[in-house]
C-alpha positions as CSV (number, residue, x, y, z in Angstrom):
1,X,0.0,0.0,0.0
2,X,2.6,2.9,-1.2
3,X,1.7,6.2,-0.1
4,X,-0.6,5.2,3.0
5,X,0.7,5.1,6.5
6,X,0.3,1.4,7.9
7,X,-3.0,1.0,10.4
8,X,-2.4,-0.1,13.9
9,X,-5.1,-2.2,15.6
10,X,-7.3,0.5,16.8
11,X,-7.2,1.9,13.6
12,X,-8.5,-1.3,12.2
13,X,-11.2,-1.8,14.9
14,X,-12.5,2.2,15.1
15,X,-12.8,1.4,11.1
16,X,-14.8,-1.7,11.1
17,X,-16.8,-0.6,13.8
18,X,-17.7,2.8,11.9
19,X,-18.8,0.6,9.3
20,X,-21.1,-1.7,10.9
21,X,-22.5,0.9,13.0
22,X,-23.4,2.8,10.0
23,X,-24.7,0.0,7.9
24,X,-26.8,-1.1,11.0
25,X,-28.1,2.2,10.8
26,X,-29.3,2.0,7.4
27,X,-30.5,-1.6,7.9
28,X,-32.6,-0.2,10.7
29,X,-34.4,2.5,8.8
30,X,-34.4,1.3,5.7
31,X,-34.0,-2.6,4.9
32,X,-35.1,-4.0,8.1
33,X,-33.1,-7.1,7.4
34,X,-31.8,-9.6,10.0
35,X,-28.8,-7.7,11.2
36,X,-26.4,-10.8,10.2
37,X,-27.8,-11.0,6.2
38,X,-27.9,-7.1,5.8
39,X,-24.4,-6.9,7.0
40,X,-22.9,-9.7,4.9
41,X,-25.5,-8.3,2.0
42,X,-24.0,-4.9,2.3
43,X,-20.2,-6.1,2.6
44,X,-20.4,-8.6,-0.5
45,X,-22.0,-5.6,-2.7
46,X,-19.3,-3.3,-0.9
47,X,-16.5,-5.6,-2.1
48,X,-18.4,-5.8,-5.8
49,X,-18.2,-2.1,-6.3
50,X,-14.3,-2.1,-5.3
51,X,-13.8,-4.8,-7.6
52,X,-15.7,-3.4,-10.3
53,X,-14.0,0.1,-9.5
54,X,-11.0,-1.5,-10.0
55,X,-12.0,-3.1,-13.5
56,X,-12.7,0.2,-14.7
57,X,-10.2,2.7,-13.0
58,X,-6.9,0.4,-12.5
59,X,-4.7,3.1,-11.8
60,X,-6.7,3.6,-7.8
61,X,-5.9,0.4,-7.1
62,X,-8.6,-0.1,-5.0
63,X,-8.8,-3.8,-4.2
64,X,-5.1,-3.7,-3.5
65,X,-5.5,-1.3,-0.9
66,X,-8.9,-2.9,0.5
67,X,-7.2,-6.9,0.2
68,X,-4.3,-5.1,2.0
69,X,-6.5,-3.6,4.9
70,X,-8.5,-6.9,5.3
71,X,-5.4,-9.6,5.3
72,X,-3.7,-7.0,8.0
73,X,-6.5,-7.9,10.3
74,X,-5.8,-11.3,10.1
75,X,-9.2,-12.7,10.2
76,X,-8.1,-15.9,11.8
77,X,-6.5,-14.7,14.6
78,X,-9.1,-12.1,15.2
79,X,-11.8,-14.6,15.4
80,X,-10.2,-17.2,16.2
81,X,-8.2,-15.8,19.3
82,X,-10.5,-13.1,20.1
83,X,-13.8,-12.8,19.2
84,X,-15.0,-17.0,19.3
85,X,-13.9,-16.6,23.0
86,X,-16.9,-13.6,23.5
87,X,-19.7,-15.1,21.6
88,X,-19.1,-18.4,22.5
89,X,-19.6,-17.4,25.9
90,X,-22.2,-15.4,25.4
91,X,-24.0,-17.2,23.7
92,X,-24.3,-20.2,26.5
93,X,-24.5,-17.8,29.0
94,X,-28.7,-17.8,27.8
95,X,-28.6,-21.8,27.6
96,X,-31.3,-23.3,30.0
97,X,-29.0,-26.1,31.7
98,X,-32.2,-28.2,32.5
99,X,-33.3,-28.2,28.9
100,X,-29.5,-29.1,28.0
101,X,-29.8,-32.0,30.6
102,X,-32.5,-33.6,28.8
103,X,-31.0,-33.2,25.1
104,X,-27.6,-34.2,26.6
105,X,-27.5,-37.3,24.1
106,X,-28.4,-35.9,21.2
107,X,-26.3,-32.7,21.7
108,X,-23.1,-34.9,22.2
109,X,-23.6,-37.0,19.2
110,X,-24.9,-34.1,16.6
111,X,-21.9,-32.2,18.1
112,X,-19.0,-34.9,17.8
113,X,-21.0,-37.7,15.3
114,X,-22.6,-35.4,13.0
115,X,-19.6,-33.6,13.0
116,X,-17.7,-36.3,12.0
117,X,-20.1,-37.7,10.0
118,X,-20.1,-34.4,7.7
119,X,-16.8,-33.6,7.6
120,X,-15.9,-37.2,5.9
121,X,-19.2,-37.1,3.6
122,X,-18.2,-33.4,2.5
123,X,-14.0,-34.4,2.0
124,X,-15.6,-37.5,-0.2
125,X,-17.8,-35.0,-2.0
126,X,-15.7,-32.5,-2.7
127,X,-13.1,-34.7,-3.9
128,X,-15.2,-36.0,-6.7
129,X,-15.8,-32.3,-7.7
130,X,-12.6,-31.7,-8.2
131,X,-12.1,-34.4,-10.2
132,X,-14.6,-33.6,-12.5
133,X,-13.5,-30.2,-12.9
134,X,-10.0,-31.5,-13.8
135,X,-8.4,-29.5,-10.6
136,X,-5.4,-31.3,-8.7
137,X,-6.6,-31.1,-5.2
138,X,-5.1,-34.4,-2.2
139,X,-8.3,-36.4,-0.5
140,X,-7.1,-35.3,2.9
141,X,-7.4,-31.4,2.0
142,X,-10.7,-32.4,0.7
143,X,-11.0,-33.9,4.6
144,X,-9.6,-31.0,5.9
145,X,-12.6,-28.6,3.6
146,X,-15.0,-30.9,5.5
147,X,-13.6,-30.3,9.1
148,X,-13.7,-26.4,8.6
149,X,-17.4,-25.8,6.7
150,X,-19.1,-28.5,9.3
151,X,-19.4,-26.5,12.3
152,X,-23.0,-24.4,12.0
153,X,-23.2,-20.8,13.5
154,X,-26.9,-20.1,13.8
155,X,-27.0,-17.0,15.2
156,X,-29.7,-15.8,12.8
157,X,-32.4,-19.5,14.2
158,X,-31.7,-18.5,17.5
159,X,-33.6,-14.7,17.6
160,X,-36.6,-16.4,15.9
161,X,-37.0,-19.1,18.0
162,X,-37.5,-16.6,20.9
163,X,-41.3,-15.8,19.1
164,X,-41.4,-19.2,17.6
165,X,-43.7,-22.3,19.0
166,X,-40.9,-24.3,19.2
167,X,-40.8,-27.5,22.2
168,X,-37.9,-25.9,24.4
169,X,-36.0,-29.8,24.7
170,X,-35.6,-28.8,20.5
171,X,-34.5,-25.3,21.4
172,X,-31.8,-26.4,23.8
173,X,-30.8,-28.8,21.5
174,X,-30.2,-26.7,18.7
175,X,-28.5,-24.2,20.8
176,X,-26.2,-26.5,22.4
177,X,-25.0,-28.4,19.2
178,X,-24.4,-25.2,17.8
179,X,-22.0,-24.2,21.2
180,X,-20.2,-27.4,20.9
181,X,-19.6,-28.5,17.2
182,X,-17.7,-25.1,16.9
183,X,-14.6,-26.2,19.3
184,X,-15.3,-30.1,17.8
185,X,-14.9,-29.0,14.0
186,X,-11.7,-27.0,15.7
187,X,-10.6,-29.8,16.8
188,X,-11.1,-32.0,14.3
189,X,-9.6,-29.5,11.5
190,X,-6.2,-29.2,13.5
191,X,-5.7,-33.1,13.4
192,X,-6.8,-33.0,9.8
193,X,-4.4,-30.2,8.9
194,X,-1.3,-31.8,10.5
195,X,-2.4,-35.0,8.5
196,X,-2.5,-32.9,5.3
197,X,1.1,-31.4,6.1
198,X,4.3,-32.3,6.4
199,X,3.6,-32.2,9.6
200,X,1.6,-35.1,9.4
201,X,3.8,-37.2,8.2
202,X,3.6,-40.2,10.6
203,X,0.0,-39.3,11.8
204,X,-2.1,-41.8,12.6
205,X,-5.9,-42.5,13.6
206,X,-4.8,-43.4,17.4
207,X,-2.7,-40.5,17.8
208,X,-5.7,-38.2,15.9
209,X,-7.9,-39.9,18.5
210,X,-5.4,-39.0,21.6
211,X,-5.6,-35.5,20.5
212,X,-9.5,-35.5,19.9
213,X,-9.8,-36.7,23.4
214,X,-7.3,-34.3,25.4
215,X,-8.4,-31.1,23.9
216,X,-12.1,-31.6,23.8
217,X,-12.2,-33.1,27.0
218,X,-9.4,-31.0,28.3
219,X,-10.9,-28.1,27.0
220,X,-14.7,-29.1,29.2
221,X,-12.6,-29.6,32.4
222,X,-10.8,-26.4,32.1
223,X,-14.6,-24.3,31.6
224,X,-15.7,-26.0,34.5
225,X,-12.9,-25.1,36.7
226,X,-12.4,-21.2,35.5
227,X,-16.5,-21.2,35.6
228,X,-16.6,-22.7,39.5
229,X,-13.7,-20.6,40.2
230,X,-15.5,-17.3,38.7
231,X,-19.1,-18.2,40.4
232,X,-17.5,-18.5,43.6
233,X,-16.4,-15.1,43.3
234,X,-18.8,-13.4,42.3
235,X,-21.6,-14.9,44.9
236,X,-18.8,-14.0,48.1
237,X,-19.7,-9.9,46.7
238,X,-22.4,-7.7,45.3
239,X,-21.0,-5.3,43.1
240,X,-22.6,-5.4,39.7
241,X,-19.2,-3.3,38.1
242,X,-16.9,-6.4,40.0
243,X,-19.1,-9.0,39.0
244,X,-19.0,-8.2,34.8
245,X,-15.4,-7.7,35.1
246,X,-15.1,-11.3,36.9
247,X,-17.3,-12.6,33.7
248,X,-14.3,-11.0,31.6
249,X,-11.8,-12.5,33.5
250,X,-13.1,-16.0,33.1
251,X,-13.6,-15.5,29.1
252,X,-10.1,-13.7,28.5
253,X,-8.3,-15.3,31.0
254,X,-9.7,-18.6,30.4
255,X,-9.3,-18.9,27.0
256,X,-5.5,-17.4,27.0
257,X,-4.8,-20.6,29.5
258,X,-6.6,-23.4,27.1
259,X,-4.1,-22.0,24.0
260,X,-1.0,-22.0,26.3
261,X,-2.4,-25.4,27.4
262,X,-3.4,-26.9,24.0
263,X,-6.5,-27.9,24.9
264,X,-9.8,-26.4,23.3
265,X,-10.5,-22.8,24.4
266,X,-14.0,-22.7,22.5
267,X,-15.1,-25.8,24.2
268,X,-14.2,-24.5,27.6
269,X,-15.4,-21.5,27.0
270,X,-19.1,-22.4,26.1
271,X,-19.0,-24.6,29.5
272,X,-18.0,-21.7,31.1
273,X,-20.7,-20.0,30.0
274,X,-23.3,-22.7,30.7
275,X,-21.8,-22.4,35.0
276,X,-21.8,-18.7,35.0
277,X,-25.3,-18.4,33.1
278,X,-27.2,-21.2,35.3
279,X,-25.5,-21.9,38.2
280,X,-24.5,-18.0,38.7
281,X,-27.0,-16.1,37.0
282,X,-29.2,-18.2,39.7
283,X,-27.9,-18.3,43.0
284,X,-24.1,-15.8,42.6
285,X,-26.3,-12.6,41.7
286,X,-28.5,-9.9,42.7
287,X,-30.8,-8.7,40.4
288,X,-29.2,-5.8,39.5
289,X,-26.2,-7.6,39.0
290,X,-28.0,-9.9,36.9
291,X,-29.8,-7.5,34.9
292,X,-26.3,-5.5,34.2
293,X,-24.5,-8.6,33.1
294,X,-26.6,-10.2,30.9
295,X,-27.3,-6.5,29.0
296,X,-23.7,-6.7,29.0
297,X,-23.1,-9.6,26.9
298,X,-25.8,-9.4,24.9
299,X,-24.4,-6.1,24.0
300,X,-20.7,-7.5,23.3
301,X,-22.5,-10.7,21.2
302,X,-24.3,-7.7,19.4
303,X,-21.3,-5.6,18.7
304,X,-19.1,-8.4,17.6
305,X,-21.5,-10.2,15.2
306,X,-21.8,-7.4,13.5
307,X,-18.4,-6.9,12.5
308,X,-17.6,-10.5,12.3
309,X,-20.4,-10.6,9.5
310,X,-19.6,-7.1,7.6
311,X,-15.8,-8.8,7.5
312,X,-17.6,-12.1,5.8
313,X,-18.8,-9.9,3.4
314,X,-15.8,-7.9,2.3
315,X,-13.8,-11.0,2.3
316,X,-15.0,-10.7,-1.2
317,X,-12.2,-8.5,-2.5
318,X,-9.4,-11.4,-1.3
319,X,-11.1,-13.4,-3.9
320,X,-10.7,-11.1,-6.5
321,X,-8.1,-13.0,-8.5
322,X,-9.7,-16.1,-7.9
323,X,-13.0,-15.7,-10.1
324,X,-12.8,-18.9,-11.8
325,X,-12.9,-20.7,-8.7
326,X,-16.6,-19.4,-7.5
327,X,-17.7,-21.9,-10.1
328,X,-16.0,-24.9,-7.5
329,X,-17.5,-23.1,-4.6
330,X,-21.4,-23.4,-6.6
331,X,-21.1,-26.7,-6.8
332,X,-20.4,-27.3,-3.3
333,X,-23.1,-25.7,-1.8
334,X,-25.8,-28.4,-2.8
335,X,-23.3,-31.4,-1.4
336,X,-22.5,-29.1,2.2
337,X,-26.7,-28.7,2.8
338,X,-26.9,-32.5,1.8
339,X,-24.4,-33.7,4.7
340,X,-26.0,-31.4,6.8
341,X,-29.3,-33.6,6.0
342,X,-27.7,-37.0,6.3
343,X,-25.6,-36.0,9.2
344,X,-28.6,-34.5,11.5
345,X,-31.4,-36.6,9.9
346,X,-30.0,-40.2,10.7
347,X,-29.6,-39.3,14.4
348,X,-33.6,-37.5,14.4
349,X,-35.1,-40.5,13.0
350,X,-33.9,-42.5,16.2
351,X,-35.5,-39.8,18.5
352,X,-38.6,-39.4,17.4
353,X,-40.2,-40.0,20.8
354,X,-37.5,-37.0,22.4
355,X,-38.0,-34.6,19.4
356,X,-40.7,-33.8,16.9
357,X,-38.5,-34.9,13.5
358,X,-40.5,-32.6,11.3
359,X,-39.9,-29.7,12.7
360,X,-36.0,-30.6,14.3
361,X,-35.0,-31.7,10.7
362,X,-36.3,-28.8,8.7
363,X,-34.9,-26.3,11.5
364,X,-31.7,-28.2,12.2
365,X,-30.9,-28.5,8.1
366,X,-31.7,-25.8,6.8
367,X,-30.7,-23.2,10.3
368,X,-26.8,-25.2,10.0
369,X,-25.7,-21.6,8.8
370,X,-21.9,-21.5,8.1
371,X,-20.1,-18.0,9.0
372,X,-16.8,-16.8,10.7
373,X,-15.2,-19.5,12.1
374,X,-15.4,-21.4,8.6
375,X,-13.5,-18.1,7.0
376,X,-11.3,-17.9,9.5
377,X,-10.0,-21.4,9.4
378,X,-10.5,-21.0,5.9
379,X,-7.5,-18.4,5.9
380,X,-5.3,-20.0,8.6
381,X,-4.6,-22.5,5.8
382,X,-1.1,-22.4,5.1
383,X,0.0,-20.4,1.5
384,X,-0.6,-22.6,-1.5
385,X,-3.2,-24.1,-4.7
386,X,-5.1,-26.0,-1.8
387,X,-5.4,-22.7,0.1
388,X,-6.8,-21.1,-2.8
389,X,-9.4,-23.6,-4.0
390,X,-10.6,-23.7,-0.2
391,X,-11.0,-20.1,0.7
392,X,-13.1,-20.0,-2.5
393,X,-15.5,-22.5,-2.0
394,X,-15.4,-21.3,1.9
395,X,-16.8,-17.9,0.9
396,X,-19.1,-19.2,-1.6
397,X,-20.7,-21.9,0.9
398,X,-20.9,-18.9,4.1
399,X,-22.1,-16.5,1.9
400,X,-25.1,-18.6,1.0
401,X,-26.0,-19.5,4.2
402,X,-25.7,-16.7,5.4
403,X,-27.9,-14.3,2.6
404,X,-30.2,-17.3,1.6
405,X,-30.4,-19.8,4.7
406,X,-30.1,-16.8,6.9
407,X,-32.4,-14.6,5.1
408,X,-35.2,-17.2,4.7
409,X,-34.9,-18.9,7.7
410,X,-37.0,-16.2,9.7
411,X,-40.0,-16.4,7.4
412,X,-40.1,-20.5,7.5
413,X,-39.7,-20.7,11.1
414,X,-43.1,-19.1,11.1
415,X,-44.6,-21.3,9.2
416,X,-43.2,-23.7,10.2
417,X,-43.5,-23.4,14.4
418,X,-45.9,-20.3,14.1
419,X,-45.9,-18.5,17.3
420,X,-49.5,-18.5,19.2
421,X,-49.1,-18.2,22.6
422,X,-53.3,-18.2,23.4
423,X,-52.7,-22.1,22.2
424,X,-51.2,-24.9,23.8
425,X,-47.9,-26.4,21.7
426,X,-48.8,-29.1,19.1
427,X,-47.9,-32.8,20.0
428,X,-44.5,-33.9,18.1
429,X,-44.8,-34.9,14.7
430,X,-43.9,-38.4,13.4
């Protein structure tokens, strides 16, 4: 970027959040989109216009200057280091424990099962794709493709469900699979990757299954201590300010111990959150105390979502070279929904006495939206052809789910699981 003074992390942060503040403005009084799809809507057509600006004009440069702003953020460790620690957190913290309890089954196998399942139906997929399209790409980075699109953000299900008629067992479930395949597809996609590298070079399926095991499990022990160790402090004061900046300890400080211990920080975290959002929402916290934190977080969860999906969307201009690869990510979309069919709707059919299957499949398939944490793994790739053809399909995939999934999810719900409170819920369907 010759001729522009390099910008330091505040500079990057006071910019993005400028941005989303403003768009969420317009959203607000004009569009009245959910705030995730008008974001990502707005950044994709953003990063169009630069591109197209630089088709006609290319002496400005303008994707050059834009790619360079966006790769000095370094999405991965933005998201990945930073902001997953927040919303994972936040988002358990409004988990009902008891409802969890009782979908405890299903959430561990749709979150470690399904994940699995997915990832090796998607890697299998893919790798046929490529072969038809005459592209050079190894099975295992197929594998790896699998590990890092599996994991379903559905931050856009989860506001609609609030209205919706939806049986609350279904709602936990939904919730909690969402908490916990995020730090499983982590998981899973670092033992993939060191299989795919040189690094890999005498992996093996016990020693994939040693790491599985100490960093997911690792990673539940450790949110269950930091979590204890955070309720008990904040129920032996009552000082709302104290309190919320014991909640910040526990995310921050939490998390920084899981990576120095190599064990799974979003996985810890989201127990975390389940401890201080039951146990010490409950019996740690007056009411105002309560009232202040959970405004709190809902605010950060707010905040943060909305620049984590305006970056989704101007990840655009990083593919700007890479044109002829969109056609890869197209085709990809149709074989990611269907593993997220097989993967969910096996497991349903078993539980039809525990969860109406109707409703769960149709909510749980199409609601699996992709966003950040796919991207950002997406980029951590190292630099190579495999990199490429992945962050393409990545974006392609995310940006999908989030516009079209996202964007019609709302509307189906309703129909779906229409809201009518004056009626008692309607027996599970079969």
């Amino acid at each position: 970027m010759t001729g522009t003074l390099p910008l330091s992390a505040f500079d990057a942060a006071a910019i993005l959040v400028v941005l989303a503040a403003a768009l969420g403005w317009l959203n607000h009084r004009h569009l009245k989109l959910p705030a995730t799809v008008a974001l990502t809507l707005m950044g994709a057509l953003a990063s169009l216009a630069v591109i197209v600006l630089d088709r006609l004009m290319p002496s400005i440069s303008l994707s050059a200057a834009v790619a360079g702003f966006l790769e000095g953020i370094d999405f991965e460790k933005t998201l990945m280091e930073g902001m997953l620690s927040f919303l994972l957190f936040a988002g358990a913290l409004h988990v009902d424990l008891k409802h969890l309890k009782r979908g405890a089954l299903q959430i561990g196998i749709l979150s470690t099962v399904g994940v699995v399942a997915s990832t090796i139906m998607v890697g299998l997929g893919l790798f046929g794709i490529v072969q038809l399209l005459g592209m050079q790409l190894p099975l295992m980075w197929c594998f790896v493709f699998g590990a890092l699109i599996s994991p379903t953000d559905p931050v856009a299900v989860l506001g609609v469900m609030k209205t919706a008629r939806v049986p609350p067992t279904l709602q936990a479930t939904i919730v909690g699979e969402s908490l916990f395949n995020d730090g499983v597809g982590v998981v899973i996609f670092s033992i993939l990757l060191a299989a795919a590298t040189a690094a890999g070079s005498h992996f093996s399926l016990l020693h994939a299954g040693e790491m599985f095991v100490v960093e997911a499990l690792g990673g539940a022990a450790l949110g269950l201590v930091v979590g204890w160790i955070g309720y008990r402090a904040m129920k032996a004061i009552d000082d709302y300010a104290v309190e919320v900046m014991i909640s910040l300890a526990v995310v921050m400080g939490g998390y920084a111990l899981a990576s120095a211990l190599h064990i799974s920080g979003p996985v810890a975290m989201a127990v975390a959150g389940l401890l201080i959002g039951n146990q010490g929402v409950s019996y740690a916290m007056s009411e105002i105390t309560r009232d202040h934190l959970l405004k709190f977080w809902e605010l950060i969860d707010e905040i943060l979502n909305a620049v984590l999906f305006l970056l989704i969307g101007l990840e655009g201009i990083v593919l700007a070279d890479r044109l002829g690869l969109l056609w890869l990510g197209a085709l990809t979309i149709p074989l990611v929904l269907l593993a997220r069919m097989i993967s969910v709707g096996v497991p349903l059919a078993f539980w039809r006495d525990l969860l109406p299957f109707k409703l769960a499949f149709r909510v749980m398939s199409w609601g699996g939206l992709r966003g950040g944490i796919s991207i950002a793994l997406a980029l951590s790739l190292p630099p190579g052809p495999a990199k490429d053809i992945l962050v393409a399909a990545t974006y392609v995939v995310v940006l999908f789910s989030v516009l079209v999934q996202g964007g019609s999810i709302g509307p189906a719900m309703k129909r779906w699981a229409p809201a009518d409170p004056d009626s008692p819920p309607s027996k599970a369907e079969h």
